[in-house]
KOLKE-809151 format. One record per residue (C-alpha): z negated, y negated, x; residue in one letter. Coordinates in nm, 3 decimals. Each point is the difference from the previous one (the first is absolute). Layout:
N
@pz->Z py->Y px->X code->a
...
END
This chain:
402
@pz->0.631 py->-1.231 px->2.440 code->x
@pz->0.304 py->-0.105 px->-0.200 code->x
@pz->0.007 py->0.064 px->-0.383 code->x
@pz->0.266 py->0.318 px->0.036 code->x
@pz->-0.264 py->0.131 px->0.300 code->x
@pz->-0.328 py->-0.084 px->-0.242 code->x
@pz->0.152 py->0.179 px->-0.306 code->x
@pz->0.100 py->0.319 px->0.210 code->x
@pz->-0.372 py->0.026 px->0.139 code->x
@pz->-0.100 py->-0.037 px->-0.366 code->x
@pz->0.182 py->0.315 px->-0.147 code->x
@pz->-0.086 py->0.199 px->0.296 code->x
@pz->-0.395 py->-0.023 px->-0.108 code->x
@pz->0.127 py->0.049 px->-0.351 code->x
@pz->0.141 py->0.274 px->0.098 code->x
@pz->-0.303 py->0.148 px->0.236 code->x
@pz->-0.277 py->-0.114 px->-0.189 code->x
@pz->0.055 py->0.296 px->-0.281 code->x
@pz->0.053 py->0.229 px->0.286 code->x
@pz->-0.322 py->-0.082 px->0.111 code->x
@pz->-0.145 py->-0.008 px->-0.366 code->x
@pz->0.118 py->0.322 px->0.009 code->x
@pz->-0.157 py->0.123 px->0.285 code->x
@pz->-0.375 py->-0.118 px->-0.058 code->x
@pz->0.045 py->0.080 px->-0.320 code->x
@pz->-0.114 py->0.371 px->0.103 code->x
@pz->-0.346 py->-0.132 px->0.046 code->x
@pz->-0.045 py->-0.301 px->-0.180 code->x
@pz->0.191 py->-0.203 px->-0.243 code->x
@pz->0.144 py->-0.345 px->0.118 code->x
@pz->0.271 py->-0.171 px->-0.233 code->x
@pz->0.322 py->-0.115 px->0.199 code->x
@pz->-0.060 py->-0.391 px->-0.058 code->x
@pz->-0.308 py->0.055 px->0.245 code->x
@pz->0.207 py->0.118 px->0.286 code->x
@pz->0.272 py->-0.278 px->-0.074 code->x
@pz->-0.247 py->-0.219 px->0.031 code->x
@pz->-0.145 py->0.086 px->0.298 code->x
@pz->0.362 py->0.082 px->0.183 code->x
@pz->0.057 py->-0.393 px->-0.095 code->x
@pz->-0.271 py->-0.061 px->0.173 code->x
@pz->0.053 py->0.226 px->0.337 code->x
@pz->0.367 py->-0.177 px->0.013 code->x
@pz->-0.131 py->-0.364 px->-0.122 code->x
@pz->-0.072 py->-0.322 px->0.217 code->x
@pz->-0.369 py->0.106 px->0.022 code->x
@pz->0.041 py->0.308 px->0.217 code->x
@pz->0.315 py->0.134 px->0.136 code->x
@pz->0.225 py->-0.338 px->-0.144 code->x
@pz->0.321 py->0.162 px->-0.058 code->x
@pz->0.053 py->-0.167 px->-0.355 code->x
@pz->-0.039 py->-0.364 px->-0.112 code->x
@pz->0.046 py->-0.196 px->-0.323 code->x
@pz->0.355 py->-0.059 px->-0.173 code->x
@pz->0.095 py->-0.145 px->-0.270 code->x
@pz->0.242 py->0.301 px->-0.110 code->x
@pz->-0.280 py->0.226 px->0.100 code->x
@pz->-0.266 py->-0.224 px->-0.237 code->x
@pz->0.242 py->0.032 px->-0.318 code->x
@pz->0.074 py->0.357 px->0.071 code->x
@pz->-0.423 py->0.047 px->-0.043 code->x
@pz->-0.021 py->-0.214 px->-0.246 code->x
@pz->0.253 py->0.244 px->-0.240 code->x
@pz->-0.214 py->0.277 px->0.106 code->x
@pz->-0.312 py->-0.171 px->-0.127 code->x
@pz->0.181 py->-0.053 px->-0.326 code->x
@pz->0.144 py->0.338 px->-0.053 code->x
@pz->-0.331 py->0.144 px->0.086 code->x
@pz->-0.162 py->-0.233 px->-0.272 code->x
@pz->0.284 py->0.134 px->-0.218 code->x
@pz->-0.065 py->0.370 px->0.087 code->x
@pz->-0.370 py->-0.042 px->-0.057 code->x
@pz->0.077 py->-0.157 px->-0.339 code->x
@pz->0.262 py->0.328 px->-0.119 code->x
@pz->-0.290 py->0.189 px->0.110 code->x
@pz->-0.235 py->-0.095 px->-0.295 code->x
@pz->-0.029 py->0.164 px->-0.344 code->x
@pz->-0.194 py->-0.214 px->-0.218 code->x
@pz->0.117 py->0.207 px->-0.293 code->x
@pz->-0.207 py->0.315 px->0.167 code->x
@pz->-0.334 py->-0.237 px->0.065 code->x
@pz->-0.098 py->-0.264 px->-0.312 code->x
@pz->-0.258 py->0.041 px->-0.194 code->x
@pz->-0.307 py->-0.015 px->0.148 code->x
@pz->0.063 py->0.135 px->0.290 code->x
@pz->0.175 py->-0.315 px->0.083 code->x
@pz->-0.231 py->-0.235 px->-0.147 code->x
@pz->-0.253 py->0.174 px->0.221 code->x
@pz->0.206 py->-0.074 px->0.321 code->x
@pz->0.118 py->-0.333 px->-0.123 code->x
@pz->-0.393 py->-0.078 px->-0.033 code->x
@pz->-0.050 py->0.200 px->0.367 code->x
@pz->0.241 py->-0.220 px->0.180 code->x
@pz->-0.121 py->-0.380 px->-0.156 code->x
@pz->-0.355 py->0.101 px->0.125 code->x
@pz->0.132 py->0.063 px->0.382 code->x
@pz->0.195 py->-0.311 px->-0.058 code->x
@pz->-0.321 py->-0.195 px->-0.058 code->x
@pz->-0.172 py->0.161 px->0.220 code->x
@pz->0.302 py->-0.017 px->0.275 code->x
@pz->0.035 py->-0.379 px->-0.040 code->x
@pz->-0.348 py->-0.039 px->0.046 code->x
@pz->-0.071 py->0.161 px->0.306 code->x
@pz->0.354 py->-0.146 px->0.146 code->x
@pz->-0.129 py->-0.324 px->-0.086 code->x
@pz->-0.323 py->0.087 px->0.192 code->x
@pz->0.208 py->0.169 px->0.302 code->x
@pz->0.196 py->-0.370 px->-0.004 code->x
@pz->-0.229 py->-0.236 px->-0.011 code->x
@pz->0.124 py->-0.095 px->-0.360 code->x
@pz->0.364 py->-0.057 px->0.133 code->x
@pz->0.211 py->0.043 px->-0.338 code->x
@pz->0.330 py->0.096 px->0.144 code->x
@pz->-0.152 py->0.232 px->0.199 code->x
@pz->-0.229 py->0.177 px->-0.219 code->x
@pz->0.267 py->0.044 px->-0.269 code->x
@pz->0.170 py->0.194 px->0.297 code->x
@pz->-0.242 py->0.197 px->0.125 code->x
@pz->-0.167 py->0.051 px->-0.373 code->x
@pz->0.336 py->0.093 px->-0.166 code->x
@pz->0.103 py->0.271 px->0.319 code->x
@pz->-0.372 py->0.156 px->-0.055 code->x
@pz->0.135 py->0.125 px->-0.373 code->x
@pz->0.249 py->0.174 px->0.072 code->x
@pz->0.085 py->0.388 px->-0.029 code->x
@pz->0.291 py->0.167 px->0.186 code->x
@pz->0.103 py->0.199 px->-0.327 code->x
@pz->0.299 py->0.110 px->0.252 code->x
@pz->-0.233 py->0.239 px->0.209 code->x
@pz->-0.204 py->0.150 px->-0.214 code->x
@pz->0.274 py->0.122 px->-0.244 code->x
@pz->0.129 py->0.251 px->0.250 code->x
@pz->-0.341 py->0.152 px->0.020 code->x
@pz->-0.064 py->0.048 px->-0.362 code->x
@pz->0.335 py->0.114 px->-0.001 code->x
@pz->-0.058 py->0.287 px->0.270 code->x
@pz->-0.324 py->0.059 px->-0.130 code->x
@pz->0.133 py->0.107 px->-0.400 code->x
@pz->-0.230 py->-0.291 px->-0.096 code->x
@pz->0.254 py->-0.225 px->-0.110 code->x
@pz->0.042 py->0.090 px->-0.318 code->x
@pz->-0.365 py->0.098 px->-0.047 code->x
@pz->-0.278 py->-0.234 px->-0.151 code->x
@pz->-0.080 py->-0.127 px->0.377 code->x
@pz->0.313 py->-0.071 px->0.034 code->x
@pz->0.027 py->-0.203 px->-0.299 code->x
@pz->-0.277 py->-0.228 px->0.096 code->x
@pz->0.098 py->-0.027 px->0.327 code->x
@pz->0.365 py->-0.113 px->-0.133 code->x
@pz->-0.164 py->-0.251 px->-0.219 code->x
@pz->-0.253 py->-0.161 px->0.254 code->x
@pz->0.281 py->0.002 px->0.287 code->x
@pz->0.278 py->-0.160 px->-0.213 code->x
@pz->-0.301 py->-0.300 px->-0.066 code->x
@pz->-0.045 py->0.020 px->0.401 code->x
@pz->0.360 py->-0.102 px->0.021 code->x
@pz->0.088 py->-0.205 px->-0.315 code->x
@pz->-0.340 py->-0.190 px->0.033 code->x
@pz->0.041 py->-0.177 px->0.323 code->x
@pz->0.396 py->-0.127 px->-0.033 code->x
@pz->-0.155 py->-0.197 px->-0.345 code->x
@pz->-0.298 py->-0.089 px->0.225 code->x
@pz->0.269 py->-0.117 px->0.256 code->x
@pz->0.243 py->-0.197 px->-0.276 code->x
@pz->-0.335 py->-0.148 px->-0.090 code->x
@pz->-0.225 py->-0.105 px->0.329 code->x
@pz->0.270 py->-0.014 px->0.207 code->x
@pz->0.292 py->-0.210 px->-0.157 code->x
@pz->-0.181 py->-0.304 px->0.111 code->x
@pz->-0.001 py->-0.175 px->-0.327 code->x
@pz->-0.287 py->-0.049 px->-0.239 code->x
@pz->-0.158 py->0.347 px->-0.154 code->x
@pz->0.076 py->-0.167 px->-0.361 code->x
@pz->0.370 py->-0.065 px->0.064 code->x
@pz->0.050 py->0.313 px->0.210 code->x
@pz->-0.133 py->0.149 px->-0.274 code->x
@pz->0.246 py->-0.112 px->-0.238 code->x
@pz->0.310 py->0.030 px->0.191 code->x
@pz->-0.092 py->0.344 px->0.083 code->x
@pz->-0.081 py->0.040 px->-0.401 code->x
@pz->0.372 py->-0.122 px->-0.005 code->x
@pz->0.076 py->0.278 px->0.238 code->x
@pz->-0.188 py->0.285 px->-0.175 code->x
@pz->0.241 py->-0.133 px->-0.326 code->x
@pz->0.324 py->0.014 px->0.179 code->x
@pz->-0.076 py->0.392 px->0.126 code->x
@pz->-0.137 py->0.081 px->-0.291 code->x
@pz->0.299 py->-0.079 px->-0.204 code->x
@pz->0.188 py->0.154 px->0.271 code->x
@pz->-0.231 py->0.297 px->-0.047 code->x
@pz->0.150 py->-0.006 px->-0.388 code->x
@pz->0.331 py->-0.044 px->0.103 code->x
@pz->-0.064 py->0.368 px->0.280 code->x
@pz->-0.155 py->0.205 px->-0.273 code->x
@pz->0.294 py->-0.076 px->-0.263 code->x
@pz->0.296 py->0.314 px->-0.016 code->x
@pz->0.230 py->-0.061 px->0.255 code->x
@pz->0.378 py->0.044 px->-0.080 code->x
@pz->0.127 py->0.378 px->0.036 code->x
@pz->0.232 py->-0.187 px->0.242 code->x
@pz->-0.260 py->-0.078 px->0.214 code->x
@pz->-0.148 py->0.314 px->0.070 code->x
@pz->0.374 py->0.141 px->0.057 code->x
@pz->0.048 py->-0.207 px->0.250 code->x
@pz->-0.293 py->0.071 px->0.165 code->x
@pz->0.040 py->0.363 px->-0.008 code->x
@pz->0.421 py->-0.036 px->0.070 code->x
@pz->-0.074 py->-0.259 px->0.314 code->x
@pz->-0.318 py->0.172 px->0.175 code->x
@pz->0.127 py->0.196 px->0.275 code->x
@pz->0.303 py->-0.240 px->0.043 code->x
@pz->-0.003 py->-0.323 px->0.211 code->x
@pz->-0.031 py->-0.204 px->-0.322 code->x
@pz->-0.347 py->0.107 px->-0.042 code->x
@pz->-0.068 py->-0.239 px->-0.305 code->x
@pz->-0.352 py->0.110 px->-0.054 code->x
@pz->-0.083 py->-0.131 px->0.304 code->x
@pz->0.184 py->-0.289 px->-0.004 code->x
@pz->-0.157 py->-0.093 px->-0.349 code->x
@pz->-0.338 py->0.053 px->0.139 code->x
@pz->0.069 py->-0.232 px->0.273 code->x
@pz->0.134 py->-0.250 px->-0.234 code->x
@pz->-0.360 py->0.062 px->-0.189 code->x
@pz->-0.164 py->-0.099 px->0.291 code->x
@pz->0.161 py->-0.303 px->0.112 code->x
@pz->-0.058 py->-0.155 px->-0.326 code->x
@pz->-0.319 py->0.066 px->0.016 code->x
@pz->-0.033 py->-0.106 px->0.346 code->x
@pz->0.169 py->-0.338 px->-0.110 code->x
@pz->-0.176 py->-0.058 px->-0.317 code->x
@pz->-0.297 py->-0.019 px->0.206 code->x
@pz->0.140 py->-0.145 px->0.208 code->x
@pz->0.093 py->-0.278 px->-0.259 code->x
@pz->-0.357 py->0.038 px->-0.120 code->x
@pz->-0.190 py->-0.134 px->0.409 code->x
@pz->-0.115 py->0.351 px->-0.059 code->x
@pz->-0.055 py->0.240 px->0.236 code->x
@pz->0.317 py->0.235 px->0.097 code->x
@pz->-0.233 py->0.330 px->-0.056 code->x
@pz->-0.083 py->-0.108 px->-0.360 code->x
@pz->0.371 py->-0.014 px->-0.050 code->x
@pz->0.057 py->0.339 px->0.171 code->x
@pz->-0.296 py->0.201 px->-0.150 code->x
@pz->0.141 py->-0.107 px->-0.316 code->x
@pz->0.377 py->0.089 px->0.085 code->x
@pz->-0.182 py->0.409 px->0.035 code->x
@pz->-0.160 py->-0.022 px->-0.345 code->x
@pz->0.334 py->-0.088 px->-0.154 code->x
@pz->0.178 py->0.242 px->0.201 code->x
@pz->-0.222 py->0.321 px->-0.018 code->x
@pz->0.042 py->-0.124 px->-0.435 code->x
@pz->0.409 py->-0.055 px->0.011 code->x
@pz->0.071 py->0.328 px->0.214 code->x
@pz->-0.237 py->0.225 px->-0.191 code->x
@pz->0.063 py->-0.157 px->-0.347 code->x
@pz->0.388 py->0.035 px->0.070 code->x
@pz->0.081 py->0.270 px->0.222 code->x
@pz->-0.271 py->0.185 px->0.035 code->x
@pz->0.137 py->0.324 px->0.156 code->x
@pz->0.117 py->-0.202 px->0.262 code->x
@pz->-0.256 py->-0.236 px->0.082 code->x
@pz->-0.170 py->0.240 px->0.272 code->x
@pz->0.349 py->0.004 px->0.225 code->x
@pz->0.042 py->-0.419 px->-0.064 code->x
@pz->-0.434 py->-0.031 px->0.110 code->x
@pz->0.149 py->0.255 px->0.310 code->x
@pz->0.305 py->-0.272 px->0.115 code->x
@pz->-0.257 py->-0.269 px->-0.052 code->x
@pz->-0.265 py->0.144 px->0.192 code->x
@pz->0.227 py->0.063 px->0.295 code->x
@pz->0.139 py->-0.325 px->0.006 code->x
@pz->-0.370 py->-0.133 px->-0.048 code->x
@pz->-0.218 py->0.285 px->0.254 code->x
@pz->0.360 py->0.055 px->0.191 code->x
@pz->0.025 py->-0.363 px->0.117 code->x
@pz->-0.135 py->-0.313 px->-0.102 code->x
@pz->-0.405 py->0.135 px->-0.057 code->x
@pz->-0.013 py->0.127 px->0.360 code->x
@pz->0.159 py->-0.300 px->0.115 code->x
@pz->-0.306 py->-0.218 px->-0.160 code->x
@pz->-0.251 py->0.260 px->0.111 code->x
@pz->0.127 py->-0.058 px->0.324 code->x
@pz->0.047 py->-0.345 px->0.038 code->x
@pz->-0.414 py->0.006 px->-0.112 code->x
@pz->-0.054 py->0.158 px->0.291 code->x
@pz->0.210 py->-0.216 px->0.207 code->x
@pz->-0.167 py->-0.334 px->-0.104 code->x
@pz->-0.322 py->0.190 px->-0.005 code->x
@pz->-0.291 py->-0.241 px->0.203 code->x
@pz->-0.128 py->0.297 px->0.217 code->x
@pz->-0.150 py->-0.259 px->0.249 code->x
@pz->-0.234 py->-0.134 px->-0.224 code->x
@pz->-0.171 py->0.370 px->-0.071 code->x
@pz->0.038 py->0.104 px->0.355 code->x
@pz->-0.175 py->-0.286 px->0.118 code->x
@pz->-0.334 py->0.034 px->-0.216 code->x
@pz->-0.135 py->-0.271 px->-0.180 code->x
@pz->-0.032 py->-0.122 px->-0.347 code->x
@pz->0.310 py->0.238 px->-0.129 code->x
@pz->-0.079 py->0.325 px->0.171 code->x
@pz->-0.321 py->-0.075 px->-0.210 code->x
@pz->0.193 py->-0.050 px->-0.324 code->x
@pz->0.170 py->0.354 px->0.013 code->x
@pz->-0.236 py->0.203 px->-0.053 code->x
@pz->-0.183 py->-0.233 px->-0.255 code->x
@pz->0.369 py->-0.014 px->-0.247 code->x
@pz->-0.003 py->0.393 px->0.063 code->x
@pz->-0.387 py->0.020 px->-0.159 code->x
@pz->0.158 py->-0.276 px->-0.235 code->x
@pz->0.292 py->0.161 px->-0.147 code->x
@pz->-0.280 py->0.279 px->-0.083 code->x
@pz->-0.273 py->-0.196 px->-0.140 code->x
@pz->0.220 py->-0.229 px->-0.190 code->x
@pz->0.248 py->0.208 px->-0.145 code->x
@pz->-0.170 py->0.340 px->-0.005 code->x
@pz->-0.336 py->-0.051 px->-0.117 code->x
@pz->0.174 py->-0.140 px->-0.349 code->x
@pz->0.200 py->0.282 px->-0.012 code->x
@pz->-0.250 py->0.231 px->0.020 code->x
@pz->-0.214 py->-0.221 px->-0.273 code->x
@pz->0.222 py->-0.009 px->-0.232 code->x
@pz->0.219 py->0.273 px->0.014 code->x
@pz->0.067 py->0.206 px->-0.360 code->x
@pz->-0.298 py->0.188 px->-0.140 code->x
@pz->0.150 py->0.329 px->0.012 code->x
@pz->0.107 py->0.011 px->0.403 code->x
@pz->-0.266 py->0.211 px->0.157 code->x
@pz->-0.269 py->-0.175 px->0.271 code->x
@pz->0.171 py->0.229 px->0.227 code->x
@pz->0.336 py->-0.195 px->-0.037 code->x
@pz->-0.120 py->-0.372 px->0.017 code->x
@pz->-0.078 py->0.002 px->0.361 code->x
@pz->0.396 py->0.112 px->0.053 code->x
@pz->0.096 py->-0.246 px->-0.221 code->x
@pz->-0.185 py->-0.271 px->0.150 code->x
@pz->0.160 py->0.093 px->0.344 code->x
@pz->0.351 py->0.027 px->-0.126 code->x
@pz->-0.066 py->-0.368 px->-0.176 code->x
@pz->-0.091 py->-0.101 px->0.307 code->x
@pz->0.273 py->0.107 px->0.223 code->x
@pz->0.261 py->-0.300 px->0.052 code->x
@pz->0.249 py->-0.067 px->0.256 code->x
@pz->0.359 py->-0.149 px->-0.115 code->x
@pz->-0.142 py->-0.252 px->-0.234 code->x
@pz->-0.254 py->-0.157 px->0.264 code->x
@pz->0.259 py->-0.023 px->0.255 code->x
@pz->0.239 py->-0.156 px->-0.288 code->x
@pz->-0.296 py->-0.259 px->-0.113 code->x
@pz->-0.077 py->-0.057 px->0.375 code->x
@pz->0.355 py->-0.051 px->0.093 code->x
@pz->0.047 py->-0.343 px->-0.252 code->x
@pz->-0.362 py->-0.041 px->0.071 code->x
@pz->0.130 py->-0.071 px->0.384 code->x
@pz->0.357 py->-0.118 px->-0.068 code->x
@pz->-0.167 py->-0.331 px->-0.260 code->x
@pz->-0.277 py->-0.056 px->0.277 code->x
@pz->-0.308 py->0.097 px->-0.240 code->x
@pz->-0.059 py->0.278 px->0.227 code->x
@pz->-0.042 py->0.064 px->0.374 code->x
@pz->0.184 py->0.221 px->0.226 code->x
@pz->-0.374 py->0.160 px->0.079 code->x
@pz->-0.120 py->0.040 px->-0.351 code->x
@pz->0.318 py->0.128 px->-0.082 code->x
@pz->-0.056 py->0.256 px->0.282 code->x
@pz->-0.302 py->0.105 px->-0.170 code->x
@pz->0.078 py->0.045 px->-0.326 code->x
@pz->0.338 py->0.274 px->0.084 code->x
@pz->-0.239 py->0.193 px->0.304 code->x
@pz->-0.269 py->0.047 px->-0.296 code->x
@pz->0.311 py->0.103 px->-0.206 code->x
@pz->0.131 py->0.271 px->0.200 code->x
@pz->-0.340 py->0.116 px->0.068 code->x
@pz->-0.076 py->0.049 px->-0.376 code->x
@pz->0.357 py->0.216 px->-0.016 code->x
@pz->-0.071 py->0.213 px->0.267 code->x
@pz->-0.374 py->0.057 px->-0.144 code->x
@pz->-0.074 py->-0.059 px->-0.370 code->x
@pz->0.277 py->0.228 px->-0.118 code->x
@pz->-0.125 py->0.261 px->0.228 code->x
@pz->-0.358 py->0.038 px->-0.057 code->x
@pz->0.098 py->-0.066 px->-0.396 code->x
@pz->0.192 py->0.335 px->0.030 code->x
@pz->-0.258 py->0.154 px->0.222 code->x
@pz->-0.223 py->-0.065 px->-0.255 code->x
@pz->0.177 py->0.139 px->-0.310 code->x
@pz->0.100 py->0.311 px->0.192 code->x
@pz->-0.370 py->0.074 px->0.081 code->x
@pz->-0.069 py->-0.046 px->-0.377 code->x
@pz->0.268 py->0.238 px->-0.148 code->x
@pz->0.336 py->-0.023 px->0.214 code->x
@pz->-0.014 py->0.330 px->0.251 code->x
@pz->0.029 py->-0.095 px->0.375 code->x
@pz->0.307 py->0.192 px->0.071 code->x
@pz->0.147 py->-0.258 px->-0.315 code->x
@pz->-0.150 py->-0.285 px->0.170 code->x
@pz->0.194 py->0.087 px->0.318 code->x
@pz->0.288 py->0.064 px->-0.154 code->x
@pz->-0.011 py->-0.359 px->-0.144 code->x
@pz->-0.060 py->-0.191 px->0.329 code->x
@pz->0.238 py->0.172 px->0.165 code->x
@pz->0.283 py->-0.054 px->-0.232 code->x
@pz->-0.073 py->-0.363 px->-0.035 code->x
END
């Protein structure tokens, strides 16, 4: 199918997949990226082969991984989890890093490329899914919440270092200091966001945001492409670049016009959830190596063994070293939220693939363990905090509005 053909069958699954989110949402709750990614599959080259790759297609996906990254980066409020609640999931995530490379290593056969792959995608949390929950569940703002925030923002931050780090393809000691370079650059940028902005600029902001000047946005798209090419400049990694670019943002917009940054996040997130995330969800699915699971073997093996993994490795720390004061009764739901993952391991697999560390197979793996955890951590985690204090009508309410 021709590129115009490929990017109509694209929107039409963005635009069914929350209809169907919507729909088994009644009984259970499935976030929309799942049912992208399987509708990329149904249409891809492996079953029905009504799509193919093209190149406009590729950079189109490739601007949805970004503003994803970028999303997930606006997302996080360090300010609301230092102290040693962050130290605590700082020292959380390091341990299922060791422990991640080490059984990747052992998975591999002590391929490096690989195991850096598979070891890094094993870390992750999808922060992105679980914040609607808390949200529905008036735990947000509560202590859970809190720790939750904290060891989810590591789940995300964590593995784009890991990535600038093990993946870059240099040397760890002078990845290490160009990334050191990095971290200088955005942090004087950081400086420069949390200085007093001009009165002018929040005028023009407020004057041009239901107009088609719509500087706010514009700015923020300025952010990120300077981001985006400073890593660029850097051989780093585009998502280090873009998670960076939602810091800065989420600091300018709140530091300068505050009472407007909710209706500039709103544009963003339409342009972002609206268009270019569905259209990398999608392509996922597309490129997705369904053979390879279908036909048994070594990675039908794998799947459920990452699924187990992304528990063991990333939950058990969580519940170990979670904060002294969050009850027994709320580790095991943090462990399971911690362990839930899904756009980061198909962003880590997806350069894993395109630089050739990475099979197609493994790759396979790694995102059907993914959704799994999505469509099962986060449930039983709410399951269990609604049997320990939430009522069951509340707990209904909650997976049916999600």
């Amino acid at each position: 199918m021709s590129y115009p053909g490929t990017l109509i069958l694209i929107m039409a699954i963005a635009v069914l997949a929350p209809l169907i989110a919507y729909a088994v949402g009644r009984w259970v709750p499935v976030p929309v990226a799942v049912f992208e990614i399987l509708l990329g599959v149904l249409v891809g080259p492996e079953v029905l082969g009504w799509t193919h790759r093209d190149q406009v297609i590729d950079v189109l996906s490739h601007l949805g991984l970004s503003m994803l990254i970028f999303l997930a980066g606006y997302e996080i409020e360090f300010a609301a989890v230092r102290g040693d609640t962050l130290r605590r999931a700082v020292g959380a995530w390091l341990v299922t890093l060791a422990l991640a490379l080490g059984f990747a290593f052992a998975l591999t056969g002590g391929t490096a490329d690989k195991s850096f792959v598979i070891g890094t995608a094993l870390t992750s949390t999808a922060l992105g899914a679980v914040l609607p929950i808390l949200r529905d569940t008036q735990a947000l703002r509560g202590r859970f919440g809190t720790v939750v925030m904290a060891f989810g923002a590591v789940g995300e931050f964590g593995p784009i270092i890991a990535m600038a780090v093990l993946l870059s393809g240099r040397s760890a000691g002078r990845s290490a200091v160009v990334l050191l370079v990095f971290a200088a650059i955005t942090a004087a940028a950081v400086v420069w966001a949390l200085r007093p902005r001009p009165p002018w600029f929040s005028t023009v902001i407020a004057k041009t945001l239901h107009t088609s000047g719509q500087f706010a946005v514009r700015f923020v798209m300025l952010l990120l492409a300077c981001m985006l090419g400073l890593s660029s400049a850097f051989g780093l990694d585009s998502l280090l670049g873009a998670f960076a670019a939602g810091l800065l943002t989420r600091l300018v917009l709140v530091g300068a016009a505050p009472e407007h940054s909710t209706d500039v996040l709103a544009r963003i997130e339409a342009m972002g959830f609206g268009f270019l995330v569905p259209v990398f969800f999608t392509v996922t699915g597309i490129e997705f190596d369904l053979s390879a699971l279908l036909h048994g073997g070594r990675p039908l093996l794998l799947l459920p063994v990452f699924l187990l993994l992304f528990l063991l490795l990333r939950g058990t720390p969580a519940y170990l070293l979670a904060p002294r004061d969050l009850s027994r009764r709320d580790r095991v739901p943090l462990a399971l939220y911690c362990a839930t993952c899904l756009p980061l391991v198909v962003a880590i697999t997806t350069i894993g693939v395109d630089d050739g560390s990475l099979g197609t197979s493994e790759a396979a793996a790694l995102v059907g363990a993914a959704i799994l955890s999505v469509l099962i951590f986060p449930l039983v985690a709410l399951r269990l905090r609604a049997g320990g204090g939430m009522s069951a009508q509340r707990s209904a309410e909650v997976s049916e509005s999600w």
